[in-house]
KOLTIKOL-547209 format. One record per residue: residue number from 0; residue in one letter; z, y, x of N, C-alpha, C, O, CB in turn. Coordinates in steps of 0.1 Angstrom, whole numbers. Glycine has a CB too. Layout:
N
<site migu="NUM" dokol="a" n_w="Z" n_v="Y" n_u="X" ca_w="Z" ca_v="Y" ca_u="X" c_w="Z" c_v="Y" c_u="X" o_w="Z" o_v="Y" o_u="X" cb_w="Z" cb_v="Y" cb_u="X"/>
...
//
This chain:
51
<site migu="0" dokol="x" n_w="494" n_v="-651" n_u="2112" ca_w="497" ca_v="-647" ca_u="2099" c_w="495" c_v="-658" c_u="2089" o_w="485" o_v="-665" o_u="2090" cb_w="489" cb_v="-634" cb_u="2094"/>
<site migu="1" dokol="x" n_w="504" n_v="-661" n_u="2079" ca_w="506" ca_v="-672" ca_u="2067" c_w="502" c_v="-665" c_u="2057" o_w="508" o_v="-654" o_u="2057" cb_w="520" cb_v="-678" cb_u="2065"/>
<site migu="2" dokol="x" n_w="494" n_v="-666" n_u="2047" ca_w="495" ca_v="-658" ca_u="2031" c_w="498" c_v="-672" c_u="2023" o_w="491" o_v="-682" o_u="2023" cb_w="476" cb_v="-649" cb_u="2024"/>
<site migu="3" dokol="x" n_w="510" n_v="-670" n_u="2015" ca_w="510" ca_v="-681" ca_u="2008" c_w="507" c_v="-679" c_u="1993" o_w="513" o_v="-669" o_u="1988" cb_w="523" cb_v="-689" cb_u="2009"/>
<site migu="4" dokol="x" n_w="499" n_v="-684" n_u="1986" ca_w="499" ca_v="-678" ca_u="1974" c_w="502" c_v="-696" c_u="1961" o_w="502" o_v="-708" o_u="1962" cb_w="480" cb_v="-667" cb_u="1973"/>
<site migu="5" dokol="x" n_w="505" n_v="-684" n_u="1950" ca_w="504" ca_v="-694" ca_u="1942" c_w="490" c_v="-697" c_u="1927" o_w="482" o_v="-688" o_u="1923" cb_w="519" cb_v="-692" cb_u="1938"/>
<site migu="6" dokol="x" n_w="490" n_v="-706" n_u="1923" ca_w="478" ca_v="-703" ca_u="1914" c_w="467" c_v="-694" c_u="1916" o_w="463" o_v="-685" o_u="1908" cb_w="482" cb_v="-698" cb_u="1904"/>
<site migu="7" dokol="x" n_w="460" n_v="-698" n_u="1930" ca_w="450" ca_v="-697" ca_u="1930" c_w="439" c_v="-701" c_u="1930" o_w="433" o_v="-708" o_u="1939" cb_w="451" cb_v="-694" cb_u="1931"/>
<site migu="8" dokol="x" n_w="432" n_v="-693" n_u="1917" ca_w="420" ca_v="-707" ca_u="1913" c_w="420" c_v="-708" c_u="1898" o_w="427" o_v="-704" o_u="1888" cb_w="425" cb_v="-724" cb_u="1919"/>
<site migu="9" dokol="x" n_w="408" n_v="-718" n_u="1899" ca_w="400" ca_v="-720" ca_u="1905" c_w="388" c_v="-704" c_u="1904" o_w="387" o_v="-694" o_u="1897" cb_w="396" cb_v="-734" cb_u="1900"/>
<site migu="10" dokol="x" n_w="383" n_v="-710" n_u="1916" ca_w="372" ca_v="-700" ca_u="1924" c_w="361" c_v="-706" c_u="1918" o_w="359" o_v="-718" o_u="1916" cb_w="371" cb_v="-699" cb_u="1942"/>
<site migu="11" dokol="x" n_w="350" n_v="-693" n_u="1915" ca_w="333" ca_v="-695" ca_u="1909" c_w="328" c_v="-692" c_u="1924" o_w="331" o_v="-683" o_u="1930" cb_w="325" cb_v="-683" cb_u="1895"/>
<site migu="12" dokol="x" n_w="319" n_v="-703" n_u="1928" ca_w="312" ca_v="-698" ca_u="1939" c_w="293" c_v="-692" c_u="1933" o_w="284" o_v="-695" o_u="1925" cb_w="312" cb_v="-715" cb_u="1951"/>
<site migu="13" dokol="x" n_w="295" n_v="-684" n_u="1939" ca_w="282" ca_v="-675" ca_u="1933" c_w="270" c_v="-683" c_u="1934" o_w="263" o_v="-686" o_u="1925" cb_w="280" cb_v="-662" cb_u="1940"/>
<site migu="14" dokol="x" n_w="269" n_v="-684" n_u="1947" ca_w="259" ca_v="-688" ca_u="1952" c_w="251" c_v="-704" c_u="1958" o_w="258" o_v="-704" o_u="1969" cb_w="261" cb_v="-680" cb_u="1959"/>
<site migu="15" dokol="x" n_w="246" n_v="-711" n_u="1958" ca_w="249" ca_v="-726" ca_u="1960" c_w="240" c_v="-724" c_u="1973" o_w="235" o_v="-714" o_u="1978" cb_w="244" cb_v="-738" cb_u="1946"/>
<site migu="16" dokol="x" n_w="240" n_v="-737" n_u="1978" ca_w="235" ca_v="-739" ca_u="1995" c_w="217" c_v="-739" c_u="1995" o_w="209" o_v="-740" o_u="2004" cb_w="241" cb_v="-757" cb_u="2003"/>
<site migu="17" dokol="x" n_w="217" n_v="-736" n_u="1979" ca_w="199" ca_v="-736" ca_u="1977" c_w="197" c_v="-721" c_u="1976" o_w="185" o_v="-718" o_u="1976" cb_w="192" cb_v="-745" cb_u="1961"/>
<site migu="18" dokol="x" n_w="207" n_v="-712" n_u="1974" ca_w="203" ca_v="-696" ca_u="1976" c_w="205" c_v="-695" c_u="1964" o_w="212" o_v="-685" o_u="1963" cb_w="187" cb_v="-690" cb_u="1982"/>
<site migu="19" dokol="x" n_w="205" n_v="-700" n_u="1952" ca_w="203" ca_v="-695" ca_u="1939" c_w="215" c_v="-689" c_u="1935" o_w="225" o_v="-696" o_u="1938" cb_w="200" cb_v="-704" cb_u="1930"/>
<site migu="20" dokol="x" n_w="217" n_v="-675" n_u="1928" ca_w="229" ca_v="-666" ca_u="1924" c_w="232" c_v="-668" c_u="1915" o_w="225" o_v="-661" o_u="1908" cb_w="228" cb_v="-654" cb_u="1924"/>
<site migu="21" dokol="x" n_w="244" n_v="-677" n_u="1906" ca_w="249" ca_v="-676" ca_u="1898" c_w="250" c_v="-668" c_u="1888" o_w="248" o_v="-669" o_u="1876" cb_w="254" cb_v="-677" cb_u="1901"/>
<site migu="22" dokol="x" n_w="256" n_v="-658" n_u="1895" ca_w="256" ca_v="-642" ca_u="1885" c_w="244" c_v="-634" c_u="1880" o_w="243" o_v="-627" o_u="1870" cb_w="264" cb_v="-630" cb_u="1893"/>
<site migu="23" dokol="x" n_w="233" n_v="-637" n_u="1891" ca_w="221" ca_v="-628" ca_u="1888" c_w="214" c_v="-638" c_u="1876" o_w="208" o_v="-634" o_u="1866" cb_w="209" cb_v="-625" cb_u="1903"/>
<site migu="24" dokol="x" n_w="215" n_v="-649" n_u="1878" ca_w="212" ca_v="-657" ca_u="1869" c_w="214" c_v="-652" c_u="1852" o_w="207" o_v="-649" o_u="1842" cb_w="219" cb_v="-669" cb_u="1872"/>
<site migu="25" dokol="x" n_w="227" n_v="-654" n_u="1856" ca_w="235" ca_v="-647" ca_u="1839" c_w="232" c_v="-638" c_u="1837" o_w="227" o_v="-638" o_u="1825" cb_w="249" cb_v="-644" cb_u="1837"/>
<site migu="26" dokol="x" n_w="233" n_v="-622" n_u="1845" ca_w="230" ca_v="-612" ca_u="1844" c_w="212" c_v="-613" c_u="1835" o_w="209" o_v="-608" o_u="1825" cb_w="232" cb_v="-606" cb_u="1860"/>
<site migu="27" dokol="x" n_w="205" n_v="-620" n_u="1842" ca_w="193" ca_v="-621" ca_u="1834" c_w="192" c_v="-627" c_u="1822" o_w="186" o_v="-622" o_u="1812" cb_w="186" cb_v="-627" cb_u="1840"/>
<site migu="28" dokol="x" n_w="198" n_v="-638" n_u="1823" ca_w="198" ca_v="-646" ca_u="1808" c_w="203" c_v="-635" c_u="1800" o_w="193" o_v="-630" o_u="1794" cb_w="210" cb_v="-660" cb_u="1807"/>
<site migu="29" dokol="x" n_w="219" n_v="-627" n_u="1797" ca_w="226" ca_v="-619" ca_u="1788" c_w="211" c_v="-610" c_u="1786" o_w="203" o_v="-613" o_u="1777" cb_w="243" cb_v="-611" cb_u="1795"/>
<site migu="30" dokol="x" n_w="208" n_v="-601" n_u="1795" ca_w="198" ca_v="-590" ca_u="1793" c_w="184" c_v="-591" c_u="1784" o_w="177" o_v="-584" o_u="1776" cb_w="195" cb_v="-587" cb_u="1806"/>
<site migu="31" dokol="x" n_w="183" n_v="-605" n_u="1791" ca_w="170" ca_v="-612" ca_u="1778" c_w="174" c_v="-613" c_u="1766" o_w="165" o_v="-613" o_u="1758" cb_w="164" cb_v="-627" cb_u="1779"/>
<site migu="32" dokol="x" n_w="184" n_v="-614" n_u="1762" ca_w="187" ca_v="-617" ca_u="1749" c_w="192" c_v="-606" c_u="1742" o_w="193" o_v="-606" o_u="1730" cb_w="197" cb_v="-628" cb_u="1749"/>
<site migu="33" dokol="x" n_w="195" n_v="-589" n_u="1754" ca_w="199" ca_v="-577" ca_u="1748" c_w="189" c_v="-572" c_u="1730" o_w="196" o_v="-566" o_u="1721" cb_w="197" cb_v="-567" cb_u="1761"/>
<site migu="34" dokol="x" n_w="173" n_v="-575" n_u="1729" ca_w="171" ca_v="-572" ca_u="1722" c_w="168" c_v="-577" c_u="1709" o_w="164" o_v="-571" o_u="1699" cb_w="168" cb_v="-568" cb_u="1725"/>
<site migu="35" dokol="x" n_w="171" n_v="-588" n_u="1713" ca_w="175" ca_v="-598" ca_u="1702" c_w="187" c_v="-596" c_u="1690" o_w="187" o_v="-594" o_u="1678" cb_w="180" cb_v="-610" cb_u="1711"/>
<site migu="36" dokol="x" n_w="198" n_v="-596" n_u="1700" ca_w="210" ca_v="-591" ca_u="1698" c_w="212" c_v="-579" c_u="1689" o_w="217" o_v="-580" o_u="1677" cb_w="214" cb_v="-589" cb_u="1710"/>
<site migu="37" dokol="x" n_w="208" n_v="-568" n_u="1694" ca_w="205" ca_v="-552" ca_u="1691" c_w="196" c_v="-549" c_u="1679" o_w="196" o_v="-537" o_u="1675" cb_w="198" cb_v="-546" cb_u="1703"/>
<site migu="38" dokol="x" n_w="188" n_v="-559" n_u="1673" ca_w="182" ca_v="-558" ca_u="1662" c_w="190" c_v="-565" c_u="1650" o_w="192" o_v="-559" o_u="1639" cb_w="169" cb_v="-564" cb_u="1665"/>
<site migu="39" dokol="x" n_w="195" n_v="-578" n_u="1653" ca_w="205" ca_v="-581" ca_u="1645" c_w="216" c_v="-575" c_u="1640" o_w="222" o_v="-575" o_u="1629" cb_w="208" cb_v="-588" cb_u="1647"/>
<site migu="40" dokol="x" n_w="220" n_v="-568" n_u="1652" ca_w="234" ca_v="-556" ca_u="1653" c_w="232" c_v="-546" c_u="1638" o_w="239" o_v="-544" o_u="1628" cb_w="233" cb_v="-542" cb_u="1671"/>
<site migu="41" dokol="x" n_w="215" n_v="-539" n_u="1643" ca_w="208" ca_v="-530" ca_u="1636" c_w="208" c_v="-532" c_u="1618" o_w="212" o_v="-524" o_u="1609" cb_w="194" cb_v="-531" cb_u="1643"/>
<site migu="42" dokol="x" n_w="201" n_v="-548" n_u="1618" ca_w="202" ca_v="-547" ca_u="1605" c_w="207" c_v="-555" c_u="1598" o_w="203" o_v="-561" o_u="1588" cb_w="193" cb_v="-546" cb_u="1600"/>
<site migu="43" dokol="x" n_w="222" n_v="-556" n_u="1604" ca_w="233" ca_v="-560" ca_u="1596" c_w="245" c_v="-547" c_u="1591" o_w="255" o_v="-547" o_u="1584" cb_w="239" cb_v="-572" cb_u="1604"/>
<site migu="44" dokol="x" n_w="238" n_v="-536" n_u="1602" ca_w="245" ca_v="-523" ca_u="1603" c_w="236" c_v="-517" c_u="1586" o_w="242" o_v="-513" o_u="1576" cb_w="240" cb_v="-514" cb_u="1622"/>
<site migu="45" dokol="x" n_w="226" n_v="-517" n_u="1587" ca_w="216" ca_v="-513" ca_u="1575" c_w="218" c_v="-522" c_u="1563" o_w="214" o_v="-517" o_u="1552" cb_w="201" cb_v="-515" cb_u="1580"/>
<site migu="46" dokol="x" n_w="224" n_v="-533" n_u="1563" ca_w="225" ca_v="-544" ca_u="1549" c_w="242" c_v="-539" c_u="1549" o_w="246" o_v="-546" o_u="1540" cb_w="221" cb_v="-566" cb_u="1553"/>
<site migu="47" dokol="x" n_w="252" n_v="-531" n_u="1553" ca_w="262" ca_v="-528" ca_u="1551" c_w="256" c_v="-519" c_u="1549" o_w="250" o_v="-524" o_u="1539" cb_w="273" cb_v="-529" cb_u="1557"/>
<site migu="48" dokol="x" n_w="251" n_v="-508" n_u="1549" ca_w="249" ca_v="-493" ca_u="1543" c_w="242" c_v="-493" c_u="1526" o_w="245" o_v="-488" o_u="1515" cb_w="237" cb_v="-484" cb_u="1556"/>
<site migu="49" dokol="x" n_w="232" n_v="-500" n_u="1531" ca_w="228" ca_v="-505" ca_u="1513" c_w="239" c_v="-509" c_u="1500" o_w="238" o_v="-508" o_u="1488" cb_w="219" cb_v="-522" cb_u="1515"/>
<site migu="50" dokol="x" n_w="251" n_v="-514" n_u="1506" ca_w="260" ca_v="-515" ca_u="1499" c_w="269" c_v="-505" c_u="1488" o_w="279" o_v="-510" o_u="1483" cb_w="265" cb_v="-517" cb_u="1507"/>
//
């Protein structure tokens, strides 16, 4: 069997030959920063209501 495809790519490889996970990486980084984020959300949500 042949699959020919076109444009494909480029590919993220997740994982490197040292074991480390790309994605779990990120997944952690984004999540550390969830309440960071979520407080600013908060009181910029509160500095429009004061309005």
């Amino acid at each position: 069997m042949v699959l020919e495809v076109e444009n494909f790519g480029p590919l993220t490889v997740i994982i490197d030959s040292y074991g480390n996970n790309y994605y779990e990486d990120l997944r952690k980084n984004v999540r550390s920063k969830v309440p960071d984020l979520s407080k600013e959300v908060v009181d910029t949500i509160k500095s429009l209501i004061k309005i």
